[in-house]
MIVOKE-868088 format. One record per atom (N, C-alpha, C): residue in one letter; x, y, z. Coordinates in pm, whole numbers, plus 32768, in hexadecimal, padded with zeros to 4 digits. Last residue first. Example, Ala and Ser with C-alpha at 12.3 -4.5 7.8 and 13.67 -1.06 7.14 Angstrom:
s85057F1F82C4
s85577F9682CA
s850A80038313
a85277DC7830C
a84CE7E3E830C
a85287EB6830C
END
This chain:
x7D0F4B4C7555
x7C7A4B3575B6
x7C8A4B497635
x7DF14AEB74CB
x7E234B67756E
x7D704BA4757C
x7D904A7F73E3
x7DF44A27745B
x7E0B4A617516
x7D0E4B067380
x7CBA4A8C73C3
x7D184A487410
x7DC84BB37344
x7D304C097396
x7CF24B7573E1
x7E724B53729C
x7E894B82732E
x7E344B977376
x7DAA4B2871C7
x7DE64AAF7227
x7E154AE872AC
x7D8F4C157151
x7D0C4BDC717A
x7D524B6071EF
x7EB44C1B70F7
x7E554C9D7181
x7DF24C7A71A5
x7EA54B937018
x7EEB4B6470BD
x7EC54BD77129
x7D3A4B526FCF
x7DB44B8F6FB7
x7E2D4B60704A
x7C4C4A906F5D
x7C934AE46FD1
x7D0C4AD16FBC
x7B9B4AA26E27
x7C404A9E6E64
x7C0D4AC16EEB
x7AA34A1D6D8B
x7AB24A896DD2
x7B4F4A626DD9
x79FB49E76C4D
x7A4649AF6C7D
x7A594A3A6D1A
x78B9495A6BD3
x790049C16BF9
x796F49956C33
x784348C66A8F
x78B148BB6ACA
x78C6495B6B1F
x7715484469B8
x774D48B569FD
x77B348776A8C
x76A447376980
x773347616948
x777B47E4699E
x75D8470F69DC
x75CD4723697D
x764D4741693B
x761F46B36B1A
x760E465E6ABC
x75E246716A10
x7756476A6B50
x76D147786B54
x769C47016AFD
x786847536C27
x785247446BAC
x77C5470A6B8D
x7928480F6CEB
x78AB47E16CF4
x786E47ED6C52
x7A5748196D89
x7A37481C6CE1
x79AF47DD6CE3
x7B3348EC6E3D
x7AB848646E45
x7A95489E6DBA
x7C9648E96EC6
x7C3E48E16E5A
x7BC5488E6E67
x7D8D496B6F71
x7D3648FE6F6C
x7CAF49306EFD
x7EF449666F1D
x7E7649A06F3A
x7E1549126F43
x801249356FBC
x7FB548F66F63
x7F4D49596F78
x81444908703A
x810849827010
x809A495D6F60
x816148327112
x819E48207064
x815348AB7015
x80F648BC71E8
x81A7488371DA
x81BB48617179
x7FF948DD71A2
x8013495B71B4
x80C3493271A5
x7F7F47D07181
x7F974853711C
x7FF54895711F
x7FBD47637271
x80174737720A
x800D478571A0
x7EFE47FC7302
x7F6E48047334
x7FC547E972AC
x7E1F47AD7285
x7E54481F7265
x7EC0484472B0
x7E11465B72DC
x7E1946A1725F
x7E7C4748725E
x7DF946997401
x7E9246797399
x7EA646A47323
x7D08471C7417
x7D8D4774740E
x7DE0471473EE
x7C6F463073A8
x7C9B46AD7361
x7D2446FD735A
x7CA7457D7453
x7CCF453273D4
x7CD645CC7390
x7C3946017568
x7CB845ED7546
x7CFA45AF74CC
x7B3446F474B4
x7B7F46B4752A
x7BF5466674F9
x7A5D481F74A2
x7AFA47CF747D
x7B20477974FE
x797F48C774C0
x799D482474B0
x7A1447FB74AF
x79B14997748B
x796D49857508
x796548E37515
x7A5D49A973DB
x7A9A4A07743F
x7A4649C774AE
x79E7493E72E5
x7A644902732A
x7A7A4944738D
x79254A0972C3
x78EF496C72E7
x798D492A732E
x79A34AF87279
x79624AE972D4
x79484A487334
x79EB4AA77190
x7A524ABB71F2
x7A174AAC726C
x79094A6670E2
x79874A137113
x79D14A0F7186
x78B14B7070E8
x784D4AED714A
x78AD4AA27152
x796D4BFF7069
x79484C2670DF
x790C4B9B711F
x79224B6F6F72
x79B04B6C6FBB
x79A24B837041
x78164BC16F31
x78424B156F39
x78DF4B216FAC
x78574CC36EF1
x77EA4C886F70
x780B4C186FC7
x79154C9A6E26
x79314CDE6EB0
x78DA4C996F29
x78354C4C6D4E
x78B14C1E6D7E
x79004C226E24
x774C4CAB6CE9
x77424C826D99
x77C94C3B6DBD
x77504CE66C07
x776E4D566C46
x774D4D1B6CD6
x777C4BC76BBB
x780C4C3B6B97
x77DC4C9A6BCF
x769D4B546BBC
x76F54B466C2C
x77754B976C12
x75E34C176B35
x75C84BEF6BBE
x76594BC56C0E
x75E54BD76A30
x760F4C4F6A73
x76304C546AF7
x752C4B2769B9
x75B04B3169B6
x76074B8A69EE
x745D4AFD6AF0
x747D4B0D6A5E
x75014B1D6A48
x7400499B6BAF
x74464A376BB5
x74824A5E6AFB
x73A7489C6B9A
x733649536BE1
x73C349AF6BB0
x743A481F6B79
x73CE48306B01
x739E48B46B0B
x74FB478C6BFD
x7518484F6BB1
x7495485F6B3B
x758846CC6CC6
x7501471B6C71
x750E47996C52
x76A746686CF7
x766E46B76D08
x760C46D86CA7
x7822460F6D3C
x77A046096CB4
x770A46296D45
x796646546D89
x78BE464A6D91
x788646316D35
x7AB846416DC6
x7A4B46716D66
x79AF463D6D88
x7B9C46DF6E7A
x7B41468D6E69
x7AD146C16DEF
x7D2B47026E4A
x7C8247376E02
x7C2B46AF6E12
x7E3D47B46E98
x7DE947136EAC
x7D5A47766E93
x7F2948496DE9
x7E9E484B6E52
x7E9347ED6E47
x7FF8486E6D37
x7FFB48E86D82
x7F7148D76DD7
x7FFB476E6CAF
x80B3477C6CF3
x807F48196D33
x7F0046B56D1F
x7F4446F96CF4
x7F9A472D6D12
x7E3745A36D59
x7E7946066DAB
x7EDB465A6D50
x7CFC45866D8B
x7D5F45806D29
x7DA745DE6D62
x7BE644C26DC2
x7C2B450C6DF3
x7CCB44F46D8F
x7A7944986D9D
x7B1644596D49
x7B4C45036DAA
x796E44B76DE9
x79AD44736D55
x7A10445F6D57
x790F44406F3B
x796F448C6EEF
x7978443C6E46
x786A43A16FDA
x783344336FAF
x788344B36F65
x78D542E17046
x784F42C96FEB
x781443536F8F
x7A2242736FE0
x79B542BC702C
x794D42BA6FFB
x7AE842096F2A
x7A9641A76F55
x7A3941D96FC4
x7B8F42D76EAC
x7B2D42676E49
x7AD841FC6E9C
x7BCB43636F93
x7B8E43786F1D
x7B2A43436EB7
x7C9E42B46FD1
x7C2242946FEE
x7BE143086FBD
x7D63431A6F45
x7D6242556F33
x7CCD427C6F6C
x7D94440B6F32
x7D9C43D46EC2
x7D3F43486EE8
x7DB14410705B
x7D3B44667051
x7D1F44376FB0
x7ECC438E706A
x7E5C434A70AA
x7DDA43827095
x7F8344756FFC
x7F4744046FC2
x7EE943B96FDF
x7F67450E70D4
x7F42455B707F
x7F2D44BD7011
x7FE5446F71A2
x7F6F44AF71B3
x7F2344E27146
x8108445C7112
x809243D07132
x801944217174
x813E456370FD
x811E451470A0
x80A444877086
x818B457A722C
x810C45C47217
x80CC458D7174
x825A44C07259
x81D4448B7292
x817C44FC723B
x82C1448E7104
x82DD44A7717F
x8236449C71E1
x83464347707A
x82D243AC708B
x82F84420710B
x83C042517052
x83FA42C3706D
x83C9434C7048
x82DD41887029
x836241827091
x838D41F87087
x822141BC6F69
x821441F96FE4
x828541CD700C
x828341466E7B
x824741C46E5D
x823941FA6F0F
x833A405A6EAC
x835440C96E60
x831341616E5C
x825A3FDC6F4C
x82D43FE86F64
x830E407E6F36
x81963F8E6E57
x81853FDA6EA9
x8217401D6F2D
x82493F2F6DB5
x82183F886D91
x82053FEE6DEE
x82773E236E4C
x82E23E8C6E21
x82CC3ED36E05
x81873DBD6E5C
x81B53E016ED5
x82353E2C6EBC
x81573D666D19
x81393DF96D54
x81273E3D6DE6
x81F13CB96D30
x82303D196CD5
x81BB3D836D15
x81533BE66E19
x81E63C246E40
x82103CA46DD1
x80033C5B6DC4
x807D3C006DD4
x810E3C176DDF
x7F013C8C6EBC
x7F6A3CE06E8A
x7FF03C5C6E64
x7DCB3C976ED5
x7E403C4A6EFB
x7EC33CB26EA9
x7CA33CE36F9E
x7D033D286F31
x7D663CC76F5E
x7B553CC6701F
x7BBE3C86700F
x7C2F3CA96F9F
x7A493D0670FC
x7A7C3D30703C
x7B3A3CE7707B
x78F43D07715C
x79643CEB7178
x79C73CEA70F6
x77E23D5D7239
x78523D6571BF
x78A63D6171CE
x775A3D4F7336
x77503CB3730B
x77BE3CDA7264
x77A33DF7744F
x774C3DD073FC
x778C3D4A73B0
x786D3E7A74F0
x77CE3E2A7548
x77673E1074D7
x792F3EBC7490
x79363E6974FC
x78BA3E407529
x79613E077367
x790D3E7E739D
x79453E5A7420
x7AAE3DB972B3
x7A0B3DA672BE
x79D93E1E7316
x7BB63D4E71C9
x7B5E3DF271D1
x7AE03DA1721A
x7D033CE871BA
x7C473CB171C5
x7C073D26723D
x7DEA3CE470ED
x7DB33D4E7109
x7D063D1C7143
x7EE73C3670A9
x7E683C1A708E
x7E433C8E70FC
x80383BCE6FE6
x7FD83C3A704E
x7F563C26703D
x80C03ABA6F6A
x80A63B236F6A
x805E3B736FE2
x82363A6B6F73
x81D53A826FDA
x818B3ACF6FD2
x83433A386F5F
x82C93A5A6EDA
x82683A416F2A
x84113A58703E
x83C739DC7032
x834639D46F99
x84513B4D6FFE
x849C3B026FFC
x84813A766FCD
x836C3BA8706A
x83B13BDD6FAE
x83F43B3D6FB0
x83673BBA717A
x82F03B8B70EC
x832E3B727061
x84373C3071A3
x841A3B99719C
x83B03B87717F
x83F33D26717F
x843F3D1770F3
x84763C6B7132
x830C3D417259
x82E93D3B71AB
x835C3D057149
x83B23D15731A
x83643CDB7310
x83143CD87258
x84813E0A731C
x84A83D7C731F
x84753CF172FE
x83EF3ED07341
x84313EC77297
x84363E2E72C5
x83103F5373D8
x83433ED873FB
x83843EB67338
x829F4044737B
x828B403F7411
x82D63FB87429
x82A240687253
x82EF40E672C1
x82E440A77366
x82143F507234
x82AD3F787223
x82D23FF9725C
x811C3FC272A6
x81983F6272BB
x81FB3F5272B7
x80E1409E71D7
x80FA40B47230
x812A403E72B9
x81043FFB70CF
x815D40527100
x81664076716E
x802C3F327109
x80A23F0470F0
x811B3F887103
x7F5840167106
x7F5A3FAC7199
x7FF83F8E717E
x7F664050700B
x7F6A40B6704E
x7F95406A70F1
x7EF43F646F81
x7F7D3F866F71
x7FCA3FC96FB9
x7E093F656FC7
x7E773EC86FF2
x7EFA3F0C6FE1
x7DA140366F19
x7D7D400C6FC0
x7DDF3FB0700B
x7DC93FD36E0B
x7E63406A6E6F
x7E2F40816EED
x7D2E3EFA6E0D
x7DBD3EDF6E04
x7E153F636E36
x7C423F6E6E1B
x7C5F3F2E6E7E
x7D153EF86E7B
x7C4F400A6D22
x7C1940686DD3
x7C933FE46E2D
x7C5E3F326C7E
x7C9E3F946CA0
x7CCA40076CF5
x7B6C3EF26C57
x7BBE3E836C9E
x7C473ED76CE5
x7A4C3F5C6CB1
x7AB33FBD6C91
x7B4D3F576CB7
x79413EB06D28
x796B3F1D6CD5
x79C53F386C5A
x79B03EB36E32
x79B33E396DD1
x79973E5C6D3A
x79E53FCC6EB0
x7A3A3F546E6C
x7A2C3EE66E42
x78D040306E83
x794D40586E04
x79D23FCD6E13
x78593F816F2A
x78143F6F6EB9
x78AB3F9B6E40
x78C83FE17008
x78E53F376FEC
x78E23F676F78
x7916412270AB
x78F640C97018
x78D540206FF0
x793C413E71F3
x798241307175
x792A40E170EB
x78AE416272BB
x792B41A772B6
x796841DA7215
x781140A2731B
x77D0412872AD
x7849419372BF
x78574028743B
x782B404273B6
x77F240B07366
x7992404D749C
x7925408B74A6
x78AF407A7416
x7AA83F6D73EC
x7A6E3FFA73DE
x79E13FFB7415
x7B983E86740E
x7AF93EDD73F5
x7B243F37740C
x7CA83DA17388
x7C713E3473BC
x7BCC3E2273C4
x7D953CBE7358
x7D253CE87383
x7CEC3D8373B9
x7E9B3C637271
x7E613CBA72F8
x7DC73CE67308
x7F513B0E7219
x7E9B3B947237
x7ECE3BF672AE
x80083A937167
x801C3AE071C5
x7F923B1571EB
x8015395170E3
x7FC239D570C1
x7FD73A007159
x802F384570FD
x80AB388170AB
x809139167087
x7F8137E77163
x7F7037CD710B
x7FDC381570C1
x7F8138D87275
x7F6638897266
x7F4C384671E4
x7FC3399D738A
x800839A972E4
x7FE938F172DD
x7EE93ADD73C3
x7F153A527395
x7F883A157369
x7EB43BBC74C5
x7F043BCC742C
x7ED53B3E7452
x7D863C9A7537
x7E083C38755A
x7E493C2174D4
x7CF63DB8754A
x7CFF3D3B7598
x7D563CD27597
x7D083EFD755F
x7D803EA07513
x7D563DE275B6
x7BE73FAB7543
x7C2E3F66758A
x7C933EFD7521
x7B4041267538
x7B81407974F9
x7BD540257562
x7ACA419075EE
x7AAE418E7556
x7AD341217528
x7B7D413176E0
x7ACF416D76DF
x7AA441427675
x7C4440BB76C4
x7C46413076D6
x7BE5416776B4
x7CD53F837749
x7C393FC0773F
x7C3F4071774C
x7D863E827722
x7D9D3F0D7737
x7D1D3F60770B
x7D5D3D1B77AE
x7D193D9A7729
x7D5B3E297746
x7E973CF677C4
x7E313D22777E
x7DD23CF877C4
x7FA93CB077FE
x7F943D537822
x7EF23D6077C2
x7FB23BA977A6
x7FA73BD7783A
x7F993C607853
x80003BE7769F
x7F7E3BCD76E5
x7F423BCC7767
x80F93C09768B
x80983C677683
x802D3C4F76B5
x81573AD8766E
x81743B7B76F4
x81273BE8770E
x80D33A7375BD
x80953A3A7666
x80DF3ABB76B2
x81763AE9750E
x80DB3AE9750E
x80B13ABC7589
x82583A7C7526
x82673B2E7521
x81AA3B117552
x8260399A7503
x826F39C075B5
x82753A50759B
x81F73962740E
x81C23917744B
x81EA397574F0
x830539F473B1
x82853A3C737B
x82113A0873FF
x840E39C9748A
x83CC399873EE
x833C3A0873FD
x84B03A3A752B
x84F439E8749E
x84703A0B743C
x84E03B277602
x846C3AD575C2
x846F3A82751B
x85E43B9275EB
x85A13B5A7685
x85363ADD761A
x85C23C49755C
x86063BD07519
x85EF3B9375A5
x84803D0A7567
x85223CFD7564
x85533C557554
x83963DD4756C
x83923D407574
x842E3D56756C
x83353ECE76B1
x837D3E8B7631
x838A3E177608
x82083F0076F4
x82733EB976F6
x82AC3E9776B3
x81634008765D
x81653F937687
x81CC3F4676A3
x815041137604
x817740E4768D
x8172405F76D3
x810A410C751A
x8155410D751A
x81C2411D75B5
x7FD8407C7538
x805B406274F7
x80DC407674FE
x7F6941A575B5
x7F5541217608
x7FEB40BB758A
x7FB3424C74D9
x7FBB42847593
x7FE841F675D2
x7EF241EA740F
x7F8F4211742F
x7FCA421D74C1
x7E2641DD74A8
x7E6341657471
x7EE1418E742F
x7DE942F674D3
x7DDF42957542
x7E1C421374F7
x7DBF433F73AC
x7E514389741F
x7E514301749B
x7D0742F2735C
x7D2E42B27344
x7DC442D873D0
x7BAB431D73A1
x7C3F434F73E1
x7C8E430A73BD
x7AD2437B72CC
x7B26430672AD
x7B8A4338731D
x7A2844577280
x7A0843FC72A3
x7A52437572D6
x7A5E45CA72B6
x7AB945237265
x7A8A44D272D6
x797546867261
x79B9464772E5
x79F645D37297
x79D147D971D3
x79AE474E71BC
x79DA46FA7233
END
């Protein structure tokens, strides 16, 4: 599967950003600091500038269009709130000083999603109880975790994935898929087949949002799982195994 979304690059790019520190009192001179280091343009997406205006913190992003979903996140209010949330942790791992003076001040977060060369645009706020949340659930992640969670959060907002669920022994994408043509038989004895084409497709495709991915498999010892769920109900599922991961890692 090619992951549509690099998110790694907005980790990457975040968390090398200048530290904010007690140098910068307020929210108002944390936000004009940063900004001078903007737009940060990493092809796919770009972190264009922060706000803090109306007593509301923003960060600004795009995305390449047709990167990402609009439609699910307006949608899915919910997509868009562990989208805002996911940004808020990885802040806080890259500048604590600056989010927990958000807190401080009840300062909520605003997350403003557009294209870079189109016309959609989506907006998530987050109020101070749930930048503690978010806090809580990623501050003390490890990096391959926050990789393995970030495939959860956008999941729900790709165009060509049902739902990603990560489990205490794999991360599992799931599909939907026409299954009118095929009889009930069909995809339990083309299980393998399916696996094989999997592996295959990531070996000649894989690029850098992947191998993190299966990098972070292979260090929290996860399998990987696809679950293609037919529109009559019929369900196949495949595994690559961690021998299937070494093979795509030592390509």
């Amino acid at each position: 599967m090619k992951t549509k979304i690099y998110i790694h690059l907005i980790l990457i790019t975040l968390l090398a950003l200048p530290a904010w520190s007690a140098h910068a009192q307020t929210l108002s001179e944390m936000s004009a600091r940063f900004n001078k280091t903007c737009p940060i343009d990493q092809g796919v997406v770009s972190i264009n500038k922060t706000t803090f205006s109306g007593n509301i913190f923003s960060l600004y992003i795009a995305y390449a269009d047709g990167q990402i979903s609009f439609d699910s996140l307006r949608l899915k209010p919910s997509a868009g709130e562990a989208f805002a949330a996911f940004y808020v942790g990885i802040m806080y791992r890259s500048s604590p000083y600056m989010v927990t003076r958000m807190l401080s001040k009840n300062v909520p977060f605003r997350l403003m999603v557009s294209e870079k060369f189109g016309d959609e645009r989506y907006s998530a706020s987050l109020p101070p109880s749930k930048i503690k949340e978010a806090i809580k659930k990623y501050g003390n992640l490890s990096a391959d975790m926050m990789m393995l969670e970030k495939d959860v959060v956008y999941g729900e907002i790709t165009k060509d994935i049902l739902k990603v669920v990560l489990h205490p022994d794999g991360l599992e994408y799931q599909y939907t898929f026409d299954d009118s043509y095929y009889n009930d038989d069909y995809l339990e004895t083309s299980k393998e087949e399916i696996r094989k084409s999997i592996k295959a497709n990531l070996m000649t495709q894989r690029d850098m949002s992947n191998a993190a991915t299966l990098t972070a498999l292979k260090h929290t010892h996860r399998n990987l799982k696809y679950t293609y769920i037919g529109t009559t109900g019929k369900t196949v599922s495949v595994i690559l195994d961690q021998d299937d991961l070494n093979d795509l890692m030592n390509k």
